[in-house]
py3Dmol code that shows the C-alpha trace and the ligand (Angstrom):
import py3Dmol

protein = """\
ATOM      1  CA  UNK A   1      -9.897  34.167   6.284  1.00  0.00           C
ATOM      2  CA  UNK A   2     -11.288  31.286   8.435  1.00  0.00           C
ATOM      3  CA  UNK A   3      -8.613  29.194   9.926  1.00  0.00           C
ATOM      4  CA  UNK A   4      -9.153  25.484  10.817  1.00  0.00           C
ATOM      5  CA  UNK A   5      -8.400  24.481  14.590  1.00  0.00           C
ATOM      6  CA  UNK A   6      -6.082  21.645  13.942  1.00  0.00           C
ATOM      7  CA  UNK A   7      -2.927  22.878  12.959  1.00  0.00           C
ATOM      8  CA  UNK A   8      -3.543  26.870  12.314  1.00  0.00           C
ATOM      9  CA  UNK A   9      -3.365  26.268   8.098  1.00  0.00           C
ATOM     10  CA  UNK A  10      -5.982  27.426   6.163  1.00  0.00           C
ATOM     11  CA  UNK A  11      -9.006  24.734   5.469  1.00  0.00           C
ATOM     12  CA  UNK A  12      -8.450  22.512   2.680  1.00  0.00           C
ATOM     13  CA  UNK A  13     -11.348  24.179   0.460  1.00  0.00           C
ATOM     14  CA  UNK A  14      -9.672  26.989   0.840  1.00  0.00           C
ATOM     15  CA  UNK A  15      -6.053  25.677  -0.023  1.00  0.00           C
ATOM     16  CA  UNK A  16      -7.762  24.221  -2.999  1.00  0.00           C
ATOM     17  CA  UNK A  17      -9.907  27.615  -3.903  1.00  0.00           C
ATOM     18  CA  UNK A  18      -6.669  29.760  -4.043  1.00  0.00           C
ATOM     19  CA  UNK A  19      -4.761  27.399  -5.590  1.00  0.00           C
ATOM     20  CA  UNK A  20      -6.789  26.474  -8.351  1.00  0.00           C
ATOM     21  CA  UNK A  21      -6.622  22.454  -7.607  1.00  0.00           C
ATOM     22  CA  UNK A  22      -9.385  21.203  -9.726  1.00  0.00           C
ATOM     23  CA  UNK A  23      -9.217  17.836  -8.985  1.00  0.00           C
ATOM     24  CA  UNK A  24      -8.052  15.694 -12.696  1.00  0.00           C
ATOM     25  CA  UNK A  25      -8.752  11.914 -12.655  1.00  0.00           C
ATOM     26  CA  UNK A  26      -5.935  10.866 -15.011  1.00  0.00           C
ATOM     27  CA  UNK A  27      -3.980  11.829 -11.720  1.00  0.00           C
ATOM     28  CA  UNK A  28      -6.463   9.991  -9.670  1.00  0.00           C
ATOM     29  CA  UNK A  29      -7.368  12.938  -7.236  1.00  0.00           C
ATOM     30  CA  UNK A  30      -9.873  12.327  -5.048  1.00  0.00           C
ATOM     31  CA  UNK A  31      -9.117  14.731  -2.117  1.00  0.00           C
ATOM     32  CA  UNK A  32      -9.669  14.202   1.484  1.00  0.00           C
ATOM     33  CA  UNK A  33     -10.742  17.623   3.152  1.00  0.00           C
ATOM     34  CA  UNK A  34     -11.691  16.599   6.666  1.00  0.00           C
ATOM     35  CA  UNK A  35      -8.587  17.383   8.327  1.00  0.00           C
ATOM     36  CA  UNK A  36     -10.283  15.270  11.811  1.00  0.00           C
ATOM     37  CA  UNK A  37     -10.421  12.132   8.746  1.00  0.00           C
ATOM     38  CA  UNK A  38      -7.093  12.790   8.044  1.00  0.00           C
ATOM     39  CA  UNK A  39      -5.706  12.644  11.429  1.00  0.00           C
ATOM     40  CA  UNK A  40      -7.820   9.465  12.096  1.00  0.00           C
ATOM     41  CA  UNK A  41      -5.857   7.823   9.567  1.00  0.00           C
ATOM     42  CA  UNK A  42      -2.270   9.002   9.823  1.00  0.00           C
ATOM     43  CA  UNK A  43      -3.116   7.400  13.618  1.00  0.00           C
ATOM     44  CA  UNK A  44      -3.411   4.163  11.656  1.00  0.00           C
ATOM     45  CA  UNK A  45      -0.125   3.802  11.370  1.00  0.00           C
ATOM     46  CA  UNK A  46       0.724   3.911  14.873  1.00  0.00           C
ATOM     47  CA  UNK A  47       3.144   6.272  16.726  1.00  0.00           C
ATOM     48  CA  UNK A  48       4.995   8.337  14.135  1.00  0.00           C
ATOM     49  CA  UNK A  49       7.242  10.284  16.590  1.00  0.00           C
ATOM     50  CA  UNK A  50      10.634  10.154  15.986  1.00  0.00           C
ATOM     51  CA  UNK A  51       9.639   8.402  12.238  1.00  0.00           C
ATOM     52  CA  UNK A  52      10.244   9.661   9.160  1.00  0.00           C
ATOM     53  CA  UNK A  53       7.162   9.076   7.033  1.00  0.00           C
ATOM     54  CA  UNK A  54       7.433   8.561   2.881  1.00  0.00           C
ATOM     55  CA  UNK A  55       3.755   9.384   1.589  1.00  0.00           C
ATOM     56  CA  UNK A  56       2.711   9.059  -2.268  1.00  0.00           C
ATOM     57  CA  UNK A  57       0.597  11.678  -3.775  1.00  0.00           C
ATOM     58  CA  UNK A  58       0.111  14.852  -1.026  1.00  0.00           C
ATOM     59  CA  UNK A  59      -1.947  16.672  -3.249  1.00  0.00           C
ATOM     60  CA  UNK A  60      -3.367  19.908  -1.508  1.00  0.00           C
ATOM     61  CA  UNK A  61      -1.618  18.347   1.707  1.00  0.00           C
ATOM     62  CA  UNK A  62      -4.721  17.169   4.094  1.00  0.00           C
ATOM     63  CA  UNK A  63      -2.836  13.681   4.922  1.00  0.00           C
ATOM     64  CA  UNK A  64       0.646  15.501   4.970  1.00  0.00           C
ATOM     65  CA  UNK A  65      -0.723  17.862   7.267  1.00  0.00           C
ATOM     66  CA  UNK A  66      -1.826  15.130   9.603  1.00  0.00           C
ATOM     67  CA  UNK A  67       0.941  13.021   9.585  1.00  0.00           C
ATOM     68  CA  UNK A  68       3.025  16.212  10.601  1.00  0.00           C
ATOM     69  CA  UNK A  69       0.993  17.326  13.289  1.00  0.00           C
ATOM     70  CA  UNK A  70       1.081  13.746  15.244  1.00  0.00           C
ATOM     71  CA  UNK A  71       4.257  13.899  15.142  1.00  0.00           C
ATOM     72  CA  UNK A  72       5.976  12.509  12.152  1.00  0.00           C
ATOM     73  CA  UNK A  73      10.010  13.302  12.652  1.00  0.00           C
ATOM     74  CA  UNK A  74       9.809  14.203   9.212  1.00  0.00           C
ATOM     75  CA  UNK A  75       8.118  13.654   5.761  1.00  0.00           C
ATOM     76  CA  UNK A  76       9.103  12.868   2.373  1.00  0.00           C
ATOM     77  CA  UNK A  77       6.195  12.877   0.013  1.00  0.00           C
ATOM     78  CA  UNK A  78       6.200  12.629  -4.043  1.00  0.00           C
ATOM     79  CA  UNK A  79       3.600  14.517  -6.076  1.00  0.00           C
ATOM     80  CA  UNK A  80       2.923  14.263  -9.370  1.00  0.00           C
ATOM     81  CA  UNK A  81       1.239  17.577 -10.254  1.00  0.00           C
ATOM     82  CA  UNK A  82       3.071  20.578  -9.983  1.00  0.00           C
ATOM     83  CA  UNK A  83      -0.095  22.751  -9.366  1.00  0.00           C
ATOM     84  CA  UNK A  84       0.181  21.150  -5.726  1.00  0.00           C
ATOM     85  CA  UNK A  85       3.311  22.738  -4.626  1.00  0.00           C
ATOM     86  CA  UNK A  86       2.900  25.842  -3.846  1.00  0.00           C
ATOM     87  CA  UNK A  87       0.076  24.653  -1.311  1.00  0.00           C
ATOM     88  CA  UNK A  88       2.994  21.744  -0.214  1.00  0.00           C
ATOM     89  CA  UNK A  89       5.315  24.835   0.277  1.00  0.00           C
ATOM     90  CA  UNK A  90       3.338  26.552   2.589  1.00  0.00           C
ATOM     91  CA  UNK A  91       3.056  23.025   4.837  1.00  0.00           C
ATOM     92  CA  UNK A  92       6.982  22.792   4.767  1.00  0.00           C
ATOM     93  CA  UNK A  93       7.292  26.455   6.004  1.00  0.00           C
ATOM     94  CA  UNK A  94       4.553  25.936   9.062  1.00  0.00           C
ATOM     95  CA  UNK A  95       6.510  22.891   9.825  1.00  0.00           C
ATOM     96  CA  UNK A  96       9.900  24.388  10.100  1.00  0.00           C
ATOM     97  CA  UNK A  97      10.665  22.603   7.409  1.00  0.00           C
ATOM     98  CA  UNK A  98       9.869  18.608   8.412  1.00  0.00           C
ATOM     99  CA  UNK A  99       8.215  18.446   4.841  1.00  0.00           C
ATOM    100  CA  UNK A 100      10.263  17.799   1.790  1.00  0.00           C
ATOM    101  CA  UNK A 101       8.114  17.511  -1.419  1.00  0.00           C
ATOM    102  CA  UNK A 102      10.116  15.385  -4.678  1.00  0.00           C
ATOM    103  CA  UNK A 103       8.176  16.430  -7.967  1.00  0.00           C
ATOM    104  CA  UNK A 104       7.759  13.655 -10.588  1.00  0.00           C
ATOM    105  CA  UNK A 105       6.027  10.230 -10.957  1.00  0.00           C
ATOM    106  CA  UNK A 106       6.441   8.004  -8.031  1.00  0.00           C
ATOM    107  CA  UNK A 107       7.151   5.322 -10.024  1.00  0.00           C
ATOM    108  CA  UNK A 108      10.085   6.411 -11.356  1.00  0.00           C
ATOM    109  CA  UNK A 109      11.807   8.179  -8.056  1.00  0.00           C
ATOM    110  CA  UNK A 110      13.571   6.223  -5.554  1.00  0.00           C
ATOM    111  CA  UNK A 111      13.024   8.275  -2.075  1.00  0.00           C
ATOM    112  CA  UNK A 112      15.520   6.229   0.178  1.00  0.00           C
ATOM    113  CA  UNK A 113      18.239   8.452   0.404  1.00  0.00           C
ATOM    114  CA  UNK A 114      15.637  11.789   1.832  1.00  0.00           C
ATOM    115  CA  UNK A 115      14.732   8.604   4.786  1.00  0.00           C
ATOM    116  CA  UNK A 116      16.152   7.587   7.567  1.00  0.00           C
ATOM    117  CA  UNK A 117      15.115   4.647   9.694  1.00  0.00           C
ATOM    118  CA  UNK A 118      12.741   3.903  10.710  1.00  0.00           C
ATOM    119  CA  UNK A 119      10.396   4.841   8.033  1.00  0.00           C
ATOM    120  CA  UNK A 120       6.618   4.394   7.933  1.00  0.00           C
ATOM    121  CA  UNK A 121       4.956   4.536   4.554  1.00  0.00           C
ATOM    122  CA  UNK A 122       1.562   6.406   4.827  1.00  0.00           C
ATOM    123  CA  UNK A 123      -0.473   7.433   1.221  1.00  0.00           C
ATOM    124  CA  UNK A 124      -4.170   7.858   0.186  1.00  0.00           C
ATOM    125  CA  UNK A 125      -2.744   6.450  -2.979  1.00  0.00           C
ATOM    126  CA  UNK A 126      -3.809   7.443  -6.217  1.00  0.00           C
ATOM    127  CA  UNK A 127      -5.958   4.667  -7.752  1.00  0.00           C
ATOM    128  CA  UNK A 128      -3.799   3.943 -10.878  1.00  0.00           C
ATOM    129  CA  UNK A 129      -0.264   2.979  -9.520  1.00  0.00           C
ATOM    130  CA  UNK A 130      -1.654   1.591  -6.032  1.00  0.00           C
ATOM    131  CA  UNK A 131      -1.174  -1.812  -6.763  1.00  0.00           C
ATOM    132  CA  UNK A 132       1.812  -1.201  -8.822  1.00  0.00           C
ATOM    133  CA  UNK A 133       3.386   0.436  -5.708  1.00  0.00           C
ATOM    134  CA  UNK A 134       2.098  -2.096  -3.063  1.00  0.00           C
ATOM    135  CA  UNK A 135       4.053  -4.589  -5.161  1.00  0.00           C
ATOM    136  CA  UNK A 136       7.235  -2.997  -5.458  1.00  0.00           C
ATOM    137  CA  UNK A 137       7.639  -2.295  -2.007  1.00  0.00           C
ATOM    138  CA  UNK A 138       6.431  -5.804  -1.037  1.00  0.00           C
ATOM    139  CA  UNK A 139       9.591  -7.081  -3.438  1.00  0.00           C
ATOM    140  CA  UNK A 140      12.632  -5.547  -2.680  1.00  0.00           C
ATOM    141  CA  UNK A 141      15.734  -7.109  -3.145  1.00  0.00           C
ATOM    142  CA  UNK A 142      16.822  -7.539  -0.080  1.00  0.00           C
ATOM    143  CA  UNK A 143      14.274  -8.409   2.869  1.00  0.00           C
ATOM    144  CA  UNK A 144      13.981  -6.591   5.426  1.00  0.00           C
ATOM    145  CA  UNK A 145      13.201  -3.825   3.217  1.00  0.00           C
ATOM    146  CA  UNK A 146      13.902   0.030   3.849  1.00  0.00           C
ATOM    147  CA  UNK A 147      10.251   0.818   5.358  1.00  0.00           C
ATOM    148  CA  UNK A 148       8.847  -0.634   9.112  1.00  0.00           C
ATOM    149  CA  UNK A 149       5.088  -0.220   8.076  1.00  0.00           C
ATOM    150  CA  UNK A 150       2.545   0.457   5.180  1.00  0.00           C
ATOM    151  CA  UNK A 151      -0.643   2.248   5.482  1.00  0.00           C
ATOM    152  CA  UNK A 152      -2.549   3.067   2.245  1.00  0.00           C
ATOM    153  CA  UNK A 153      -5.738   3.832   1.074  1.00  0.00           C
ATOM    154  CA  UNK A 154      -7.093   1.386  -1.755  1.00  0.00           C
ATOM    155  CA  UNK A 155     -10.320   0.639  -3.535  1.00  0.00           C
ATOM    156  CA  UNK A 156     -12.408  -1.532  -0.463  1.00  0.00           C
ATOM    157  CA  UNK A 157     -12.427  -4.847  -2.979  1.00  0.00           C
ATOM    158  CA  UNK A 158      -8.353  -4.413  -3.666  1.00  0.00           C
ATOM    159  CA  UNK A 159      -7.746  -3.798   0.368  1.00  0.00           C
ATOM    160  CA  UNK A 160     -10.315  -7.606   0.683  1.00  0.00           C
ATOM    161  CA  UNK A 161      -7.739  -9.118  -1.661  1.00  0.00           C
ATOM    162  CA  UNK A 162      -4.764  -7.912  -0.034  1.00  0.00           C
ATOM    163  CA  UNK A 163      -6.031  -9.530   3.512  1.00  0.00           C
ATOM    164  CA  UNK A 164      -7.736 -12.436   1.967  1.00  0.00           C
ATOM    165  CA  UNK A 165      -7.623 -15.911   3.920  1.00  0.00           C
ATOM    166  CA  UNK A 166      -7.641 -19.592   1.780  1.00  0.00           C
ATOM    167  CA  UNK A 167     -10.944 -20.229   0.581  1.00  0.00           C
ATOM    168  CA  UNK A 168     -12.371 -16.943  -0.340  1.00  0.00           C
ATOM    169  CA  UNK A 169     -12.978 -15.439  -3.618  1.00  0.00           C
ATOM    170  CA  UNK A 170     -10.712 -12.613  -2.766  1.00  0.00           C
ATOM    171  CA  UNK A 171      -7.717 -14.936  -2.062  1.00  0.00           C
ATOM    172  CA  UNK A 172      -5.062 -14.448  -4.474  1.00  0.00           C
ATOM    173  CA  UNK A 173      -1.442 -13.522  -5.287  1.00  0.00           C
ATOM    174  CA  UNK A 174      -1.828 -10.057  -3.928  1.00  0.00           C
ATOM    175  CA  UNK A 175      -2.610 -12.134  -0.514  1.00  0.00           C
ATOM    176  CA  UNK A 176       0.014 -13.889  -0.975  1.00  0.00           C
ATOM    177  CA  UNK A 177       2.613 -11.321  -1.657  1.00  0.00           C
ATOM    178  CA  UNK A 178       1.694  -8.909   1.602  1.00  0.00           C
ATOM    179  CA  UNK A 179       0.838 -11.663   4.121  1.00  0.00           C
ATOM    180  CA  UNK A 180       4.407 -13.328   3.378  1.00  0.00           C
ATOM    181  CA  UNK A 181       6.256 -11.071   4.754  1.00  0.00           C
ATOM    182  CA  UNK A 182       3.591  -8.573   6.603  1.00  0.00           C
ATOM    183  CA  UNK A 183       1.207  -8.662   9.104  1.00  0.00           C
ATOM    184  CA  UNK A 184      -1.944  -7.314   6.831  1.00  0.00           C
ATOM    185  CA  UNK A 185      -5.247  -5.852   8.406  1.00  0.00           C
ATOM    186  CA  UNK A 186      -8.047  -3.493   7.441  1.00  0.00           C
ATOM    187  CA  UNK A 187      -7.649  -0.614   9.552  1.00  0.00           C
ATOM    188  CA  UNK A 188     -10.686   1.921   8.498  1.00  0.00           C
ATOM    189  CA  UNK A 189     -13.579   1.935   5.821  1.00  0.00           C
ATOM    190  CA  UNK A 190     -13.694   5.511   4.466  1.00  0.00           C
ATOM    191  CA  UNK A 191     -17.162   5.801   2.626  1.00  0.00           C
ATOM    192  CA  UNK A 192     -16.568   8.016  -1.317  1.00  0.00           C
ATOM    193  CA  UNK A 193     -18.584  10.828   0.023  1.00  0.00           C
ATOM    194  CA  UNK A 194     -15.153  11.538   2.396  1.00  0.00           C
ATOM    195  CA  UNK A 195     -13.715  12.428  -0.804  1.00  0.00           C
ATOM    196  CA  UNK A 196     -13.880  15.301  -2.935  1.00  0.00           C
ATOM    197  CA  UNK A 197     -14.629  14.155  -5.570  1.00  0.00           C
ATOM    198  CA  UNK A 198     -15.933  11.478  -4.251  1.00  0.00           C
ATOM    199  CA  UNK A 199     -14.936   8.080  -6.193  1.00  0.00           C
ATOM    200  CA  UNK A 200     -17.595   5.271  -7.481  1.00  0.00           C
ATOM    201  CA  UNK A 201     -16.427   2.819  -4.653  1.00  0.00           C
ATOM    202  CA  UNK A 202     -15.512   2.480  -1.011  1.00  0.00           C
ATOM    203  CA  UNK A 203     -12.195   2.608  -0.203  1.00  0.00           C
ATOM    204  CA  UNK A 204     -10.386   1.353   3.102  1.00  0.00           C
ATOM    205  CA  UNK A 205      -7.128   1.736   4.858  1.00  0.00           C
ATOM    206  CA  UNK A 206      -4.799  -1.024   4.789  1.00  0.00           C
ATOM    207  CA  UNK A 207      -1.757  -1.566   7.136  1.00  0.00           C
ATOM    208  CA  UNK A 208       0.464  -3.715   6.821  1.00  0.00           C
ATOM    209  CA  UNK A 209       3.785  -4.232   9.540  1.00  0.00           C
ATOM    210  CA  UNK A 210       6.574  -5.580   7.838  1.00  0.00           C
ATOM    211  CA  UNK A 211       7.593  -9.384   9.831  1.00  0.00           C
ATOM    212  CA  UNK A 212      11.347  -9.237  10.116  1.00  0.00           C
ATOM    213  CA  UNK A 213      11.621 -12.446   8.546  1.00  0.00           C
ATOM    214  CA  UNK A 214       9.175 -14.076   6.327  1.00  0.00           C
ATOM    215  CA  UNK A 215       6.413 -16.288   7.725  1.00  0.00           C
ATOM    216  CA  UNK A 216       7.881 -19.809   5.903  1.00  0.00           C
ATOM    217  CA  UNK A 217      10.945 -19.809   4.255  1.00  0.00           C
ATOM    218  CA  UNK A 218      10.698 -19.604   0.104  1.00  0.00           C
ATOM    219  CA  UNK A 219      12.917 -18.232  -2.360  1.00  0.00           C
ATOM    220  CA  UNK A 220      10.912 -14.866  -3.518  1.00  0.00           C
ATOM    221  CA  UNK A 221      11.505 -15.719  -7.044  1.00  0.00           C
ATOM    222  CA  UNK A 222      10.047 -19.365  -7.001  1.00  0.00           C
ATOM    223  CA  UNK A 223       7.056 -18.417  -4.666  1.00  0.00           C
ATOM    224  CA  UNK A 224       6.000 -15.689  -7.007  1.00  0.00           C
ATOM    225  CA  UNK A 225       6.232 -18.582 -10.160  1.00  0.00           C
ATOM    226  CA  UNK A 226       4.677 -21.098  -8.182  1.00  0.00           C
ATOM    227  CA  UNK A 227       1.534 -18.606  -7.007  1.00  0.00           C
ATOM    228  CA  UNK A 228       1.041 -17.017 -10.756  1.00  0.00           C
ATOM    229  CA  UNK A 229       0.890 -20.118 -12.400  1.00  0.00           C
ATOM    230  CA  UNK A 230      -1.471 -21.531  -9.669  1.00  0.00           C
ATOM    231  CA  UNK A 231      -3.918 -18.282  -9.982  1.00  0.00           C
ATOM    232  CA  UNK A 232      -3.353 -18.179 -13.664  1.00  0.00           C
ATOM    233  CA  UNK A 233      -6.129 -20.796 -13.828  1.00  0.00           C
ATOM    234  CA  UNK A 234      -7.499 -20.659 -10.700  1.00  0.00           C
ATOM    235  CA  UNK A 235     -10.704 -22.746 -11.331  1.00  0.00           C
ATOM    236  CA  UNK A 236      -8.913 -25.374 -12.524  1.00  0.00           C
ATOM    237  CA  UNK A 237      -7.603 -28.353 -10.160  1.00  0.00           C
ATOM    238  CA  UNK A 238      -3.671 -27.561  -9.587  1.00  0.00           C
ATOM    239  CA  UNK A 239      -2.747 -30.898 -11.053  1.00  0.00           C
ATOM    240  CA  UNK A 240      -3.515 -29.223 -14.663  1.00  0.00           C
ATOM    241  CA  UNK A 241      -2.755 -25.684 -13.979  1.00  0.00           C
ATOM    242  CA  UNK A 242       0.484 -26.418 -12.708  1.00  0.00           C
ATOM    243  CA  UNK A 243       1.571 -28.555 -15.649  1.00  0.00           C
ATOM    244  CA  UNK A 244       4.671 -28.200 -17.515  1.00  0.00           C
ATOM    245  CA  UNK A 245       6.293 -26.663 -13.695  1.00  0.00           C
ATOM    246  CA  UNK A 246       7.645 -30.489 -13.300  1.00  0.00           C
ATOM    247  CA  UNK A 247       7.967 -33.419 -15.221  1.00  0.00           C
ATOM    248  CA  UNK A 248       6.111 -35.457 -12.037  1.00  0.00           C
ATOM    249  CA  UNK A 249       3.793 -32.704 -10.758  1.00  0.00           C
ATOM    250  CA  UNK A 250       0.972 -34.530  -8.706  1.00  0.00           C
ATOM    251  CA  UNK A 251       4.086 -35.954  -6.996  1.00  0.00           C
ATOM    252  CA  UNK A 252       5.377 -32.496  -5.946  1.00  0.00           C
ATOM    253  CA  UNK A 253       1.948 -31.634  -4.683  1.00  0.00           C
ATOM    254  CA  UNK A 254       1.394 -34.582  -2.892  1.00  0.00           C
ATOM    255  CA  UNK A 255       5.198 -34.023  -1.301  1.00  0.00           C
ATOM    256  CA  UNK A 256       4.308 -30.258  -0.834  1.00  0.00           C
ATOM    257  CA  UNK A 257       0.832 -31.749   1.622  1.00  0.00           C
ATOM    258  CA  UNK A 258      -1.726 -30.625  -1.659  1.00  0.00           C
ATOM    259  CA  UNK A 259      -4.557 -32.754  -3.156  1.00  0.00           C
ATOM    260  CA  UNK A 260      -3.629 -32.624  -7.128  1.00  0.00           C
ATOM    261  CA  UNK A 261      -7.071 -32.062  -6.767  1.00  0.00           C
ATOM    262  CA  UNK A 262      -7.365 -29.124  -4.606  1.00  0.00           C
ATOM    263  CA  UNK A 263      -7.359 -25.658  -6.224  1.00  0.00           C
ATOM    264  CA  UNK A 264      -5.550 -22.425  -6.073  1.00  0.00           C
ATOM    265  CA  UNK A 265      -7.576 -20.593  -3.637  1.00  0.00           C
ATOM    266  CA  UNK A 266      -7.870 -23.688  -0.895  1.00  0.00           C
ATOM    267  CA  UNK A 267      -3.703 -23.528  -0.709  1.00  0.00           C
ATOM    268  CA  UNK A 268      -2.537 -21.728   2.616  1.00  0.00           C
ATOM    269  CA  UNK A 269       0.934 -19.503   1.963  1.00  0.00           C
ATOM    270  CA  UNK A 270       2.845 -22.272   4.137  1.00  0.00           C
ATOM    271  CA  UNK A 271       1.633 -25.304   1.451  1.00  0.00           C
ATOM    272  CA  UNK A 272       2.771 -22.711  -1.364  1.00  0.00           C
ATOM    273  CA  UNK A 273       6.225 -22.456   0.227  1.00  0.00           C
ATOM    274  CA  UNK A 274       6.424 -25.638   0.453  1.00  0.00           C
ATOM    275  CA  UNK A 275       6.178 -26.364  -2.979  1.00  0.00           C
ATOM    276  CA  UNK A 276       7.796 -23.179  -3.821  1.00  0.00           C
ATOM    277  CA  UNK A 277      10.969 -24.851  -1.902  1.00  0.00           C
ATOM    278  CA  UNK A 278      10.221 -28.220  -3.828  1.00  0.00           C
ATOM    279  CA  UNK A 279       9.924 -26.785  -7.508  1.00  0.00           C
ATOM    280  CA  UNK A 280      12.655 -24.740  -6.749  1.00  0.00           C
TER     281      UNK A 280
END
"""
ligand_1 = """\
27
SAM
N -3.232 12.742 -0.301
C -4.236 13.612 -0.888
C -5.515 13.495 -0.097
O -5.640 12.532 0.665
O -6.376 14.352 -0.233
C -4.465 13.312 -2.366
C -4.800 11.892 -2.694
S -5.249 11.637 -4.378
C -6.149 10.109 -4.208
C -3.790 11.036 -5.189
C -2.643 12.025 -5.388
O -1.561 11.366 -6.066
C -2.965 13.240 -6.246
O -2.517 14.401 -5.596
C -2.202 13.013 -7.555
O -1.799 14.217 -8.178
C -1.019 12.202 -7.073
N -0.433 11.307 -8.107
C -1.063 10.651 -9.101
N -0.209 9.854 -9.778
C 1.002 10.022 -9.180
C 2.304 9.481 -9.418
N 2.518 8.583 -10.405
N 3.322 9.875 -8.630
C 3.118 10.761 -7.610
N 1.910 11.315 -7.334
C 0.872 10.946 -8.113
"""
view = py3Dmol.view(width=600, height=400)
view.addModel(protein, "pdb")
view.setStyle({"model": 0}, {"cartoon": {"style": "trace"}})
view.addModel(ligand_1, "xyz")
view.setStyle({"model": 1}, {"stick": {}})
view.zoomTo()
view.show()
């Protein structure tokens, strides 16, 4: 048996081989083999010693792997398909046991009490519950929330819109939402080809550090009504997309610093929480 350098595990192909992980897209499984890849990214999300790391989707275990060998204190990661765990098992054993694997959808299985702080959240997230993720852990209840850091994998064109700046086409509520309360960058392309199978699109790595308050003061609620109906009609000027918010709306935009005139995407997160604080 051939034995890859990093970490003394068998190579992923061969994980996969013996395991019989044909790779289904209704799970969105596009694997990363490249265990050197892998490493490159778990380094994204900065020094994971004495971290506990929550990661979405280990499949065969090539980011897992990573994130344990630089050092993770320990990590909790959720997997869907149960054809992945005996692969998963055989991490957690070479690890001493620093992995524990949950079974089930991620969506419906709340992690918290397997973590202690502080927690870094590190996925190559499955396509079809990335966003849906992103923006539950961007809206806890309480802020700050139970995680320090985020570093995910998403399309390339979903990772543009989560860093977006005012005035670009890619500026929207998913901006809004991460660059609230987090410090967003791009961190890595990763071209399809990395993946096995490789996807239609480039993806990139996102991270995002959590601020420990938010950048301007908003209530969560009124800054997520304000922004949807804003981008609900995003061509339009906001004095008619934001009708039927207030009786006297061009006079809460003019109050919040905003030409009635001026449109969604030309509106910088501190002029939204301004009005946010105005419509209330
Ligand atoms: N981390 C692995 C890698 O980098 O090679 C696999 C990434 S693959 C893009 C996404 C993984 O998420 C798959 O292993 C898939 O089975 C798993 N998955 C899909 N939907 C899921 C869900 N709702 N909850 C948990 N895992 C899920």
């Amino acid at each position: 048996m051939t034995r890859s350098t990093l970490d003394g595990l068998p190579p992923l192909r061969e994980v996969i081989a013996e395991n019989g992980l044909s790779a289904r897209k209704s799970l969105g499984q596009n694997f990363l083999l490249d265990l050197n890849l892998t490493s490159k990214i778990a380094r994204q999300a900065g020094d994971l010693t004495g971290c506990d790391v929550l990661e979405v989707g280990p499949g065969p275990g090539g980011l897992t792997r990573a994130l344990l060998h630089e050092g993770a204190r320990k990590v909790v990661a959720i997997e869907q398909d149960e054809r992945c765990l005996p692969a998963l098992q055989a991490v957690s054993e070479h690890y001493n046991g620093r992995l524990t694997v949950l079974q089930g959808d991620a969506l419906k299985i709340d992690p918290t009490e397997h973590l202690a702080a502080p927690v870094r959240i590190v996925s190559n997230l499955p396509y079809n519950v990335g966003t849906e993720l992103l923006t539950r852990w961007l809206s806890p209840p309480t802020w700050p929330p139970f995680w320090q850091s985020l570093t995910l994998m998403f399309q390339k064109e979903v990772a543009q819109r989560i860093v977006a700046q005012p005035g670009s086409k890619a500026y929207g509520r998913l901006s809004i939402l991460a660059q609230w309360r987090c410090q967003a960058r791009i961190a890595m392309e990763v071209p399809a080809a990395a993946f096995t199978p490789p996807p239609k699109v480039t993806s990139a790595v996102v991270h995002l550090e959590r601020r420990e308050a938010p950048a301007y003061a908003a209530d969560p609620a009124a800054l997520n009504k304000t922004v949807a109906k804003a981008f609900g009609q995003r061509r339009k000027m906001l004095r008619s997309s934001m009708k039927g918010l207030h009786t006297d709306i061009e006079g809460c935009l003019l109050a919040a610093d905003i030409k009635p005139t001026q449109r969604a995407e030309e509106i910088s997160i501190e002029k939204f929480c301004a009005l946010a604080r105005i419509l209330g």
